[in-house]
N, C-alpha and C positions, 0 to 999 in steps of 0.2 A: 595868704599867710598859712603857713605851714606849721600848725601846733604839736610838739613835744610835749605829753604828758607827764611833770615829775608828781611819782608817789612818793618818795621819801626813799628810796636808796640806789646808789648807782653814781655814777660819774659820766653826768650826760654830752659832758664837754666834747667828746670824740663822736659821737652822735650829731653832735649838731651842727661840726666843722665840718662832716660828711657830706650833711646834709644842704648845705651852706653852697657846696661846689656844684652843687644842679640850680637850689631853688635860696636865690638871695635873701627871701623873707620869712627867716624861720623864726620861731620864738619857745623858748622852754616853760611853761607856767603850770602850775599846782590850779587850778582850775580853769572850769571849762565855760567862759563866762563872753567871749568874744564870737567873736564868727571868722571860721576857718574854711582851708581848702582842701585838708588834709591835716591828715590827725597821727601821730606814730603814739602807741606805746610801749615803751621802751622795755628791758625784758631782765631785771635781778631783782629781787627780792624773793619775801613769800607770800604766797595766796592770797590769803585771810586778810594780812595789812595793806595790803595792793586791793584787794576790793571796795576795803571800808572807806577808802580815798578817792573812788571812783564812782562808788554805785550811787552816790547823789546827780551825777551827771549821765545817766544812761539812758534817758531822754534826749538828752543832748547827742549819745551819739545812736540813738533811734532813728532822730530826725535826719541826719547825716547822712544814715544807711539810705533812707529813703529818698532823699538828697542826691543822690550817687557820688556824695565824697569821698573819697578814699581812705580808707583807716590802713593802717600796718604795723599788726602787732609781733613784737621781736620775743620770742620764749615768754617769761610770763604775761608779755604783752597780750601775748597771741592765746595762753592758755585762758586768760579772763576771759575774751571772746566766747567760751563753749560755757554750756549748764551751769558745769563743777569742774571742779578738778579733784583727782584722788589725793594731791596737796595741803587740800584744806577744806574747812567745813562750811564754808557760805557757798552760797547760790555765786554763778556766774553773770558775766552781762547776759546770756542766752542770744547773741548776734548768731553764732552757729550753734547748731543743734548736734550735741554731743557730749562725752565725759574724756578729760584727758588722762588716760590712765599711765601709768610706769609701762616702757617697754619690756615684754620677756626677755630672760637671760638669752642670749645668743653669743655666736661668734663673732658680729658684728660690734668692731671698739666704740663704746662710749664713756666720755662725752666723743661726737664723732665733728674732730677738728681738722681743716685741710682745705685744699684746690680740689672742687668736680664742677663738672659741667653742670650749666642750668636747663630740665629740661622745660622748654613754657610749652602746652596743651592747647590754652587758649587764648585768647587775649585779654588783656587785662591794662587797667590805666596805671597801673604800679608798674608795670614791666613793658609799657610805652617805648620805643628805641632800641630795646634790646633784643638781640638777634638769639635764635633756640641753640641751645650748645654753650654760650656764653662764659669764662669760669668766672666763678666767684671761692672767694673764700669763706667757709663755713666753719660753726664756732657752736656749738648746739648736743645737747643732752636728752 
């Protein structure tokens, strides 16, 4: 089973029809009370509201990590993962060790939307199948 995280904002439904064309048993749930095989969370809201809906369950995805489940977090999915964020004032899960901070101004457009190549490094159980160069479409600030 494949769990979808909802913290309370976002429209998971295109999320989990995606999700749906790989692995037939997904399921969307506001807690984290079953036993999974993979874990998404999902990536709109802010910080602060998105932790206080989570951080009861960070045991749950401690065990996980240690587990070698797969988690995949999409933008603020991904940002809970590290310490902090410069977003907001609570503590993160701490899965990665880091602060996500705002990128400097550059000449680089964001939010940065479009077709690039994926490049993979290593291997990994998310990126299972998938050959290095691969496009994908990217949607990401």
């Amino acid at each position: 089973m494949i769990l979808i995280f909802d913290y309370g904002a976002g429209n998971l439904f295109s999320l989990k029809c995606a999700v749906e064309k790989f692995y037939p048993n997904v399921k969307v749930v506001n807690k984290l009370e079953e036993k999974f095989d993979g874990l998404i969370l999902p990536g709109v809201g802010n910080f602060d509201p998105a932790m206080r809906s989570i951080k009861k369950y960070k045991k749950v995805i401690d065990e996980a990590i240690r587990s070698d489940i797969p988690i995949l977090g999409i933008c603020l999915g991904m940002e809970m993962l590290f310490n902090k964020s410069q977003e907001g004032k609570l503590k993160g899960l701490s899965v990665l060790d880091g602060e996500v901070v705002m990128l400097p101004k550059s000449k680089v457009k964001i939010p940065h939307m479009g077709w690039n190549n994926l490049k993979i490094d290593k291997s990994s159980k998310l990126l299972k199948g998938l050959k290095d160069n691969s496009w994908f479409y990217f949607v990401h600030s």
